[in-house]
Backbone as XML, in Angstrom:
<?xml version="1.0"?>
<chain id="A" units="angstrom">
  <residue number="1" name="UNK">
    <atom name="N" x="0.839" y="-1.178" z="0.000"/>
    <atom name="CA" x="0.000" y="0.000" z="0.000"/>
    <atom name="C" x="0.886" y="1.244" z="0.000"/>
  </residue>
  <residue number="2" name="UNK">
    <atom name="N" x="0.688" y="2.419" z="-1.085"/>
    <atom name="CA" x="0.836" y="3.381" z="-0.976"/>
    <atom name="C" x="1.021" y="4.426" z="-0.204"/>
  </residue>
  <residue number="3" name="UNK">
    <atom name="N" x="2.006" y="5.207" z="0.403"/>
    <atom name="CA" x="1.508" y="6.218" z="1.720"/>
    <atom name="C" x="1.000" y="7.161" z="0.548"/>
  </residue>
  <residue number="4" name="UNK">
    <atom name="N" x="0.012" y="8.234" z="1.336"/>
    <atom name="CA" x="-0.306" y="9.318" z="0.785"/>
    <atom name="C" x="-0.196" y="10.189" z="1.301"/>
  </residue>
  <residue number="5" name="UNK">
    <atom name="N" x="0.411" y="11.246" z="0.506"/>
    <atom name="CA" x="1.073" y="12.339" z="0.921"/>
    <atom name="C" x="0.244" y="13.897" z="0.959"/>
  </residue>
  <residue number="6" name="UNK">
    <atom name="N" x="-0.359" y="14.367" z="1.084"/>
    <atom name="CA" x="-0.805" y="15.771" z="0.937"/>
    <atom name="C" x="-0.062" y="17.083" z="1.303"/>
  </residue>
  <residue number="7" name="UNK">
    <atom name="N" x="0.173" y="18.153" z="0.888"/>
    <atom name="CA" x="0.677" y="19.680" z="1.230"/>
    <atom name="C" x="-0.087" y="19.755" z="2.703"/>
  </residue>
  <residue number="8" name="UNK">
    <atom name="N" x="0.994" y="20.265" z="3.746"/>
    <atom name="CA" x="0.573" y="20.898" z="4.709"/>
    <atom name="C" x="0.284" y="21.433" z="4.812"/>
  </residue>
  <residue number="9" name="UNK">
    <atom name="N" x="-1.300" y="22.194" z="4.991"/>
    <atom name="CA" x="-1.990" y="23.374" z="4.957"/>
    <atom name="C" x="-2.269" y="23.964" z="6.619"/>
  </residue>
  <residue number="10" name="UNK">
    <atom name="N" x="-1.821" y="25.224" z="6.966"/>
    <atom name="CA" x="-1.829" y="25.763" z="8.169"/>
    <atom name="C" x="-2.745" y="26.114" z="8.353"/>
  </residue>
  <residue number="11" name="UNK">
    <atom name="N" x="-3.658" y="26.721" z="7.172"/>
    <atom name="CA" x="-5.056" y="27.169" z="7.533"/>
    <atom name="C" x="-6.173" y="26.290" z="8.256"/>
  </residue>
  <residue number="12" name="UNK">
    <atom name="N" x="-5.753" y="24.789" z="7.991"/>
    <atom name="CA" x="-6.774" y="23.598" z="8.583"/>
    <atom name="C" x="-6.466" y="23.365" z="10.528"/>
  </residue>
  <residue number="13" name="UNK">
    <atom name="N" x="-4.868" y="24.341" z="10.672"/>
    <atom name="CA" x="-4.633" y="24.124" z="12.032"/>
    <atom name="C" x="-5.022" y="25.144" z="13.161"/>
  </residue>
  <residue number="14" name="UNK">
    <atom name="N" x="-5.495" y="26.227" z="12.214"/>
    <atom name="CA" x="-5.405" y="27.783" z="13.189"/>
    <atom name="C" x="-7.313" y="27.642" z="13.629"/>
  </residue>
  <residue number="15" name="UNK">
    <atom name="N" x="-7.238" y="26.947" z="15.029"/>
    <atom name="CA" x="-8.199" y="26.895" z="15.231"/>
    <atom name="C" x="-9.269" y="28.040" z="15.880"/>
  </residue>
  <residue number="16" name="UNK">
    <atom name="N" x="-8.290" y="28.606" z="17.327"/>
    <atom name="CA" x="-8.585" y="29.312" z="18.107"/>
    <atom name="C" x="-7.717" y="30.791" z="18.148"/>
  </residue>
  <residue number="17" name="UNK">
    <atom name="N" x="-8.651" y="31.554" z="18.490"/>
    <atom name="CA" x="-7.646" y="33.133" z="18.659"/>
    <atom name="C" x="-6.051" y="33.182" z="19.344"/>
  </residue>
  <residue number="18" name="UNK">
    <atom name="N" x="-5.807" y="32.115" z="20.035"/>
    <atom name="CA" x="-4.641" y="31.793" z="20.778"/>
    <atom name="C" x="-3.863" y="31.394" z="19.756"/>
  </residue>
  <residue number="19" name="UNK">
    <atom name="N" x="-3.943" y="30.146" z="18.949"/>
    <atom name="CA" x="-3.425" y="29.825" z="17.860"/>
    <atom name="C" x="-2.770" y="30.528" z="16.785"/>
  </residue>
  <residue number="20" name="UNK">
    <atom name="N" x="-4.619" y="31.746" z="16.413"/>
    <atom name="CA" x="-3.939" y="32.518" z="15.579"/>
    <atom name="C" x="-3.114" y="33.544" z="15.561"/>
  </residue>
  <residue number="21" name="UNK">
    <atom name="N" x="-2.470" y="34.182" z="16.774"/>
    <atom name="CA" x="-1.779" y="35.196" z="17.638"/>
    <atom name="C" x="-0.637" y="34.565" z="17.554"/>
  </residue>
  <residue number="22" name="UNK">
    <atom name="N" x="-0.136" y="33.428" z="18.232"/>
    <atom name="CA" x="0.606" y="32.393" z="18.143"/>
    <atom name="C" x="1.092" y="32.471" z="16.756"/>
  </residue>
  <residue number="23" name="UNK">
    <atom name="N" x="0.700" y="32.704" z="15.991"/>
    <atom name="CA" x="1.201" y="32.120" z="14.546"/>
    <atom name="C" x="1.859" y="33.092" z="13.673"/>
  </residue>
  <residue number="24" name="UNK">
    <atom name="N" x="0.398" y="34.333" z="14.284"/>
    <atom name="CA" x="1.083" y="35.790" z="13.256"/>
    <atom name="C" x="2.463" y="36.308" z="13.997"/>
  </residue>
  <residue number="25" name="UNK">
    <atom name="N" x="2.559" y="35.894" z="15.608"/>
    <atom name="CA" x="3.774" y="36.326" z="16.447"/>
    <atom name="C" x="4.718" y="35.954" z="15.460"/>
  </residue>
  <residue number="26" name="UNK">
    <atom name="N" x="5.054" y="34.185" z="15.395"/>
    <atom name="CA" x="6.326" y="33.674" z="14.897"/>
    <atom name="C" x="6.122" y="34.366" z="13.425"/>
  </residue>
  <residue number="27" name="UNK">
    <atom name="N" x="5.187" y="34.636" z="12.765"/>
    <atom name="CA" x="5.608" y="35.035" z="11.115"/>
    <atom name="C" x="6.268" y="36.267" z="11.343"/>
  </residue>
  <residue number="28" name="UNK">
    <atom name="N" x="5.866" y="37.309" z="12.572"/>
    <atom name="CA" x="6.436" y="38.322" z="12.338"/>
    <atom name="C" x="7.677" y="38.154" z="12.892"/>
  </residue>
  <residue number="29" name="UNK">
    <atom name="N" x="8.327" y="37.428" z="13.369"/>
    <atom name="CA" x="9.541" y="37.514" z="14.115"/>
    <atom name="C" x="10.870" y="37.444" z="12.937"/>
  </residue>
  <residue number="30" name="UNK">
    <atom name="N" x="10.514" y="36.888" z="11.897"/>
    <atom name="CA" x="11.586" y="36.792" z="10.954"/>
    <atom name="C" x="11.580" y="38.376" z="10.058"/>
  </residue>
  <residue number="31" name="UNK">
    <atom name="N" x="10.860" y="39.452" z="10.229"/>
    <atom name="CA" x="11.007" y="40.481" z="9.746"/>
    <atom name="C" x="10.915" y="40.251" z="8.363"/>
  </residue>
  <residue number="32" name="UNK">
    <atom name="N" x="10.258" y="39.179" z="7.308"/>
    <atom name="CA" x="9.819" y="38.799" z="6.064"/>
    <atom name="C" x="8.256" y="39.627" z="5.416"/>
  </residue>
  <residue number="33" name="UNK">
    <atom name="N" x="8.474" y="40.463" z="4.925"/>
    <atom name="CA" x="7.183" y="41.024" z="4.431"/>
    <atom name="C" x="6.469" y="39.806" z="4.103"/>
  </residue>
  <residue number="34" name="UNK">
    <atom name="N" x="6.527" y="39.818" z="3.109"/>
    <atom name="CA" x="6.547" y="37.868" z="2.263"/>
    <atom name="C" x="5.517" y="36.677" z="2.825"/>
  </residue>
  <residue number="35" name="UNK">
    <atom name="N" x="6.504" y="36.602" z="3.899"/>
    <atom name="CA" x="6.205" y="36.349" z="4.588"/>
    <atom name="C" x="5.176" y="36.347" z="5.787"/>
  </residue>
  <residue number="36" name="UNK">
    <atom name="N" x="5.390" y="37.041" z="6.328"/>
    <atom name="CA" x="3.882" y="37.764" z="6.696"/>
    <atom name="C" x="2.398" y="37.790" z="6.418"/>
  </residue>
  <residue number="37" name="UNK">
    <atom name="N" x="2.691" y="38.155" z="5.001"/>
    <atom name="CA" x="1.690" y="38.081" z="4.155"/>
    <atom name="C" x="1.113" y="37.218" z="4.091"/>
  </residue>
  <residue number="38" name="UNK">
    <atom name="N" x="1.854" y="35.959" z="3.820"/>
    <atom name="CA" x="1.623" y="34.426" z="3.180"/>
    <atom name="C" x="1.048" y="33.893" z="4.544"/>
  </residue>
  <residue number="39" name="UNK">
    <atom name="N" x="1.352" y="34.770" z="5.751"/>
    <atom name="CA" x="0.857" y="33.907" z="6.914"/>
    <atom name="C" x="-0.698" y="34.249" z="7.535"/>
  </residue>
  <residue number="40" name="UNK">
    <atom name="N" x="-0.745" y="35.357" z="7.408"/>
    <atom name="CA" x="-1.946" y="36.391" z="7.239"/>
    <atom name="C" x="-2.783" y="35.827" z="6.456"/>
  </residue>
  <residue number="41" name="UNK">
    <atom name="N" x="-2.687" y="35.042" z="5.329"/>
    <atom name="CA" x="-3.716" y="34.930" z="4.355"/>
    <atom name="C" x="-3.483" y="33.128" z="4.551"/>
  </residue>
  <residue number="42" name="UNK">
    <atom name="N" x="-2.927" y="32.805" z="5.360"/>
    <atom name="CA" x="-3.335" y="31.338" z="5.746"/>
    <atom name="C" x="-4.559" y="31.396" z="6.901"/>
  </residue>
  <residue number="43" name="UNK">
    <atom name="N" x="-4.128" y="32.470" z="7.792"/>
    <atom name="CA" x="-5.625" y="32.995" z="8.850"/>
    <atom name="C" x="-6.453" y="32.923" z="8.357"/>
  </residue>
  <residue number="44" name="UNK">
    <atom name="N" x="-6.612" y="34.269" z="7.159"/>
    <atom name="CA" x="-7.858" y="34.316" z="6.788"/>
    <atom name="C" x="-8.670" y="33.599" z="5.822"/>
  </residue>
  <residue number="45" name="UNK">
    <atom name="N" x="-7.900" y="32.537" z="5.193"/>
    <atom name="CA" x="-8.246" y="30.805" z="5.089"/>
    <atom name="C" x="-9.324" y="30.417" z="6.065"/>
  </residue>
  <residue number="46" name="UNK">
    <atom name="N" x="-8.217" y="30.419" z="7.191"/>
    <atom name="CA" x="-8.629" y="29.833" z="8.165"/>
    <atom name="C" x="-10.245" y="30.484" z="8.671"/>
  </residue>
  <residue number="47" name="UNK">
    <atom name="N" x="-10.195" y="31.274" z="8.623"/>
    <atom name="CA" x="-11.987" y="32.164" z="9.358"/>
    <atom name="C" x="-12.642" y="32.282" z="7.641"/>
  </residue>
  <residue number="48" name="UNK">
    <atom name="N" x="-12.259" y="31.809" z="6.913"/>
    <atom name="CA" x="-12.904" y="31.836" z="5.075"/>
    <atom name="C" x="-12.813" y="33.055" z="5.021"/>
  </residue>
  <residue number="49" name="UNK">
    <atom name="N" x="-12.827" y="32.969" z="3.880"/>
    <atom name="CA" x="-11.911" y="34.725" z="2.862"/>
    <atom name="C" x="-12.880" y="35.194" z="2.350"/>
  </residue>
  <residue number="50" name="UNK">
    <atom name="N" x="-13.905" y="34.237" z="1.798"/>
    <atom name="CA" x="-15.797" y="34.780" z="1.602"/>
    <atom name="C" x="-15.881" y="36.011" z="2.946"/>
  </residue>
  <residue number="51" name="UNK">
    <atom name="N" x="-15.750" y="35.511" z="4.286"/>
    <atom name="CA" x="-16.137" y="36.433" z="4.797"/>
    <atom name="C" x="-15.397" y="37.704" z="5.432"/>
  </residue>
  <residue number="52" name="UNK">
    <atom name="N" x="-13.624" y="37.288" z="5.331"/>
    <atom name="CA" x="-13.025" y="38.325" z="5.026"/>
    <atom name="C" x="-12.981" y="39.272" z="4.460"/>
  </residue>
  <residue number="53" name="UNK">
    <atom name="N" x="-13.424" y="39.158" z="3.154"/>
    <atom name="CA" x="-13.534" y="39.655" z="1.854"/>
    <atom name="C" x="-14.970" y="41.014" z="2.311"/>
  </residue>
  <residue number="54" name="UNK">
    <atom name="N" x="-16.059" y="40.277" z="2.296"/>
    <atom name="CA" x="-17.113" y="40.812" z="2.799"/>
    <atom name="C" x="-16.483" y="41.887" z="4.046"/>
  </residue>
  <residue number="55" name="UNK">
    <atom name="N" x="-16.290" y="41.740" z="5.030"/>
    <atom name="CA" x="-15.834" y="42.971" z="6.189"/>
    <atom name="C" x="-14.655" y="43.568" z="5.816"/>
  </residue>
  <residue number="56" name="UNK">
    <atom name="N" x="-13.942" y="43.316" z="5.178"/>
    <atom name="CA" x="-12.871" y="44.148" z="4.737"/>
    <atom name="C" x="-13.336" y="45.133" z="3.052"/>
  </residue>
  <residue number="57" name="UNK">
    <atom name="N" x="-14.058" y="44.765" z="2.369"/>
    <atom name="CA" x="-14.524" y="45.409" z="1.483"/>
    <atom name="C" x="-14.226" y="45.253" z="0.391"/>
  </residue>
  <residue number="58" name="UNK">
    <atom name="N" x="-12.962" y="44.260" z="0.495"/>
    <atom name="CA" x="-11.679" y="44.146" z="-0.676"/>
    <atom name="C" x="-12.234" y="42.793" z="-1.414"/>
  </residue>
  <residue number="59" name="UNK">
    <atom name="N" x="-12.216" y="42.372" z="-2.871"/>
    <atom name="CA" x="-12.445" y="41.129" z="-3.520"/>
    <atom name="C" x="-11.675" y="39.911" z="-3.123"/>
  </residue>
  <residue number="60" name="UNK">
    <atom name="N" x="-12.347" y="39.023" z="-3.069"/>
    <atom name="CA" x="-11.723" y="37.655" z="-2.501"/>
    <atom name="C" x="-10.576" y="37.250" z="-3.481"/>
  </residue>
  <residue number="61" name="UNK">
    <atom name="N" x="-10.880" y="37.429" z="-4.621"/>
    <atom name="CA" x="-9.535" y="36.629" z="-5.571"/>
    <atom name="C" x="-8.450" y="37.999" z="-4.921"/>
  </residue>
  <residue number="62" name="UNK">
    <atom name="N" x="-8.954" y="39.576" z="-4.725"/>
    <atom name="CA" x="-7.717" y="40.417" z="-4.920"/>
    <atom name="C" x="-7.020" y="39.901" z="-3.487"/>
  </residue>
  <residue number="63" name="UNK">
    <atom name="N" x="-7.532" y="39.547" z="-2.158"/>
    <atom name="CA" x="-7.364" y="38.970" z="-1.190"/>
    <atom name="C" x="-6.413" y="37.696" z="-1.350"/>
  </residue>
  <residue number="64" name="UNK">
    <atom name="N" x="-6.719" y="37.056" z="-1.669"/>
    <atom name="CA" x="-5.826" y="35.539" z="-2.283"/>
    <atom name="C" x="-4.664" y="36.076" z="-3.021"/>
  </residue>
  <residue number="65" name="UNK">
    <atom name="N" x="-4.633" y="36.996" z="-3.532"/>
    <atom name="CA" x="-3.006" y="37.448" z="-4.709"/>
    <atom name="C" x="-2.490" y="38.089" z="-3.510"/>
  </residue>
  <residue number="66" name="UNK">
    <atom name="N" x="-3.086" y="39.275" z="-3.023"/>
    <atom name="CA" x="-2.123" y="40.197" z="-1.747"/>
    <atom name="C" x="-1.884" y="39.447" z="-0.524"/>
  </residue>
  <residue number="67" name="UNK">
    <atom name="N" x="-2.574" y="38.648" z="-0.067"/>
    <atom name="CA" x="-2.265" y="37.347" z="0.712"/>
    <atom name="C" x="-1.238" y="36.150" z="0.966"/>
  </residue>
  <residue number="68" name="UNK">
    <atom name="N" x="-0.231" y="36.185" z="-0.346"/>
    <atom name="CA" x="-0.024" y="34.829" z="-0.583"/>
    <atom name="C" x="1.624" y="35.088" z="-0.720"/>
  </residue>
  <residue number="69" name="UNK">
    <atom name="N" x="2.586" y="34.062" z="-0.910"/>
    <atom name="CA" x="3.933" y="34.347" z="-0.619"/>
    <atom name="C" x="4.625" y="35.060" z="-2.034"/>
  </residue>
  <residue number="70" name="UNK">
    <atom name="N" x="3.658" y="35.620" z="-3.142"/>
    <atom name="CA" x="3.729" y="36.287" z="-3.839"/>
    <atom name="C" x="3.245" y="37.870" z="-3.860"/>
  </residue>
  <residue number="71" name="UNK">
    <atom name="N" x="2.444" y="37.619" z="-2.897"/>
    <atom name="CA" x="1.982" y="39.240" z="-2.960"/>
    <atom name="C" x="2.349" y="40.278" z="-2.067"/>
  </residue>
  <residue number="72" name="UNK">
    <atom name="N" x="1.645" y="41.815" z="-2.481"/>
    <atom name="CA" x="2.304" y="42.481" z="-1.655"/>
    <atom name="C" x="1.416" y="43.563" z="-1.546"/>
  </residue>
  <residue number="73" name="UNK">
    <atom name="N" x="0.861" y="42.991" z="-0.100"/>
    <atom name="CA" x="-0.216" y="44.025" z="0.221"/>
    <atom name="C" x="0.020" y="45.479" z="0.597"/>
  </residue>
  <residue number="74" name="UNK">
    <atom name="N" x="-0.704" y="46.242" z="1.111"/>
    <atom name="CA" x="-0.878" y="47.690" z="1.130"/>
    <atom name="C" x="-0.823" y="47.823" z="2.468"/>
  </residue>
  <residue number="75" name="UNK">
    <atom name="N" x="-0.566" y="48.316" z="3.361"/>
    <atom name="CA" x="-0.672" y="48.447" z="4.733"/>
    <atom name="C" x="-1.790" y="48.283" z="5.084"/>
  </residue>
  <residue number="76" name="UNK">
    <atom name="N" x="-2.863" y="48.955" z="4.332"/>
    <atom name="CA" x="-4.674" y="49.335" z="4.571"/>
    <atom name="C" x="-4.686" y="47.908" z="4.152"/>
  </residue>
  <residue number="77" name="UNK">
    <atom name="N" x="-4.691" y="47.246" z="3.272"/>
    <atom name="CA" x="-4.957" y="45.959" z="3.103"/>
    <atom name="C" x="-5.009" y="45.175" z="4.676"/>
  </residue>
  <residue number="78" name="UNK">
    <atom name="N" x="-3.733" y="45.240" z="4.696"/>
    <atom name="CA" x="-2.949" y="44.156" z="6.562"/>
    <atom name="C" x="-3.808" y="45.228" z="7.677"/>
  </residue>
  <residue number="79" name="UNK">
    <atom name="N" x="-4.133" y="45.991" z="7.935"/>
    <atom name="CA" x="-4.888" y="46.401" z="8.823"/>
    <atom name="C" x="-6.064" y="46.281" z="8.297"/>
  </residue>
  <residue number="80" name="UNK">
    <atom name="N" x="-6.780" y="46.118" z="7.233"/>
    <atom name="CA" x="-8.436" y="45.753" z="6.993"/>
    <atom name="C" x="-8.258" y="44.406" z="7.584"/>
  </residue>
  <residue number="81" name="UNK">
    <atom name="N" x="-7.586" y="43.576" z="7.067"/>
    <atom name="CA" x="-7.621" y="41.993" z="7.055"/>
    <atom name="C" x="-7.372" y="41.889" z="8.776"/>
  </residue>
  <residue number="82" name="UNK">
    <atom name="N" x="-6.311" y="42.416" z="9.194"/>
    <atom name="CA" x="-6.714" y="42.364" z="10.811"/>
    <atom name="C" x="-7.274" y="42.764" z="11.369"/>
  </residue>
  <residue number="83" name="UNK">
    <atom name="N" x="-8.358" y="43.607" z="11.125"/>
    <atom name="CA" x="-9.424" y="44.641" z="12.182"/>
    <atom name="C" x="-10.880" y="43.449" z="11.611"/>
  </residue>
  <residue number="84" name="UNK">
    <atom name="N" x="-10.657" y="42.720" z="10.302"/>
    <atom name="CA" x="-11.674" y="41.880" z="10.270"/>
    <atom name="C" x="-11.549" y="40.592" z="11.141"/>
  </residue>
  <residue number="85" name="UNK">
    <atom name="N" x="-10.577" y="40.013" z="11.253"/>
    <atom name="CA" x="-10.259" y="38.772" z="12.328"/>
    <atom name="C" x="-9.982" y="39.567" z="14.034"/>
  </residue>
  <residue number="86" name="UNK">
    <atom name="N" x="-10.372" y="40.555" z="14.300"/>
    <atom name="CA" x="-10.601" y="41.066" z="15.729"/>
    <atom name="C" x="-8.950" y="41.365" z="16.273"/>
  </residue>
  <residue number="87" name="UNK">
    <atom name="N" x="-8.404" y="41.483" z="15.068"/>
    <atom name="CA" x="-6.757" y="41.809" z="15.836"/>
    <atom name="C" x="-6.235" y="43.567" z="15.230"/>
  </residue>
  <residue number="88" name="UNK">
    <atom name="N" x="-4.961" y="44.448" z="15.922"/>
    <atom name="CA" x="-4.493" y="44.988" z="15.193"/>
    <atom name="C" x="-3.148" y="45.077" z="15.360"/>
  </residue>
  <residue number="89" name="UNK">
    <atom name="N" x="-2.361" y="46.056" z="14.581"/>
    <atom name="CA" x="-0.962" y="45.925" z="14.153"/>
    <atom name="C" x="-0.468" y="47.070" z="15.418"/>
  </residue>
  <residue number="90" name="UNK">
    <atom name="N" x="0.498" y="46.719" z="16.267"/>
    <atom name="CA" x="1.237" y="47.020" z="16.845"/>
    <atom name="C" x="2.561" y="47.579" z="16.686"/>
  </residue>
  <residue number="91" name="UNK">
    <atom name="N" x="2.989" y="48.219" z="17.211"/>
    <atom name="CA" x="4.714" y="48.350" z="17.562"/>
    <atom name="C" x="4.992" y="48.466" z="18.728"/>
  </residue>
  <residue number="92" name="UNK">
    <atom name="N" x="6.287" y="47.942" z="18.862"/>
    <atom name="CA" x="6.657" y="47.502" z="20.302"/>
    <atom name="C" x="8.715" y="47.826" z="20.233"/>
  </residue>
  <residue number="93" name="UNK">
    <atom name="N" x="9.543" y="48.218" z="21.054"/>
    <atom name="CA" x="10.352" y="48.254" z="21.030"/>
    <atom name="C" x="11.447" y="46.955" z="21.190"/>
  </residue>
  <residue number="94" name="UNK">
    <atom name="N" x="12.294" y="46.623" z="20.618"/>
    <atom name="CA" x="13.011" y="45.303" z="20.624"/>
    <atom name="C" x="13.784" y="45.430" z="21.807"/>
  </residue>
  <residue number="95" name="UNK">
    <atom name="N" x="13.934" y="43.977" z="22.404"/>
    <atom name="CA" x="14.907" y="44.385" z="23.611"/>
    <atom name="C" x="16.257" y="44.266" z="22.898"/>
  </residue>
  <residue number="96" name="UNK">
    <atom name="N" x="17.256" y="44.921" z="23.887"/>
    <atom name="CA" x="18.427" y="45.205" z="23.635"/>
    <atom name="C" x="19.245" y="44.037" z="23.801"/>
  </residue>
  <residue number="97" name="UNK">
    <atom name="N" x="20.148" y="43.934" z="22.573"/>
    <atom name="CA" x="20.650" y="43.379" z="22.045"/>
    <atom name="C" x="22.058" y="42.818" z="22.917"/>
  </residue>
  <residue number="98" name="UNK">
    <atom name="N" x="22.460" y="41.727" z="23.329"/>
    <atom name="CA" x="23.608" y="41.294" z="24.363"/>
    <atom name="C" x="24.712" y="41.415" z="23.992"/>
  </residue>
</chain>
């Protein structure tokens, strides 16, 4: 018998608000726009992009391109998409360096 293999999809794991905090923390820690992005739009996978799309105002396919480890959203984009999943964008000072 065959093993079967499927792509790991993160969006099937981000269950709870803890999770998803948890997740956008580590994407932002590598300082990867790109990145970021691509992680952001595994969330909003995760809560469906139908209804992202809808509270943020923005089209679901344009959502899926600015979302993804190709795209490159707008700031207003990353703060629509997080003020629709109940989060927002912060700054915080880095601790000092040893």
């Amino acid at each position: 018998m065959a093993l079967k293999v499927v792509p790991f999809d993160p969006a099937r794991h981000l269950e709870t608000e803890d999770d998803i905090l948890c997740y956008l923390e580590a994407a932002m820690e590598g300082n990867d726009a790109r990145h970021i992005a691509s992680a952001l739009g595994d969330v909003a996978r995760s809560r469906g992009m139908t209804e992202i799309a809808r509270k943020t105002g923005l089209g679901r396919q344009a959502l899926y391109a600015a979302l993804s480890e190709t795209g490159n959203p707008t700031l207003e984009t990353l703060t629509a998409v997080l003020d629709a999943l109940g989060f927002e964008l912060t700054v915080q000072k880095r601790p000092a360096a040893a």
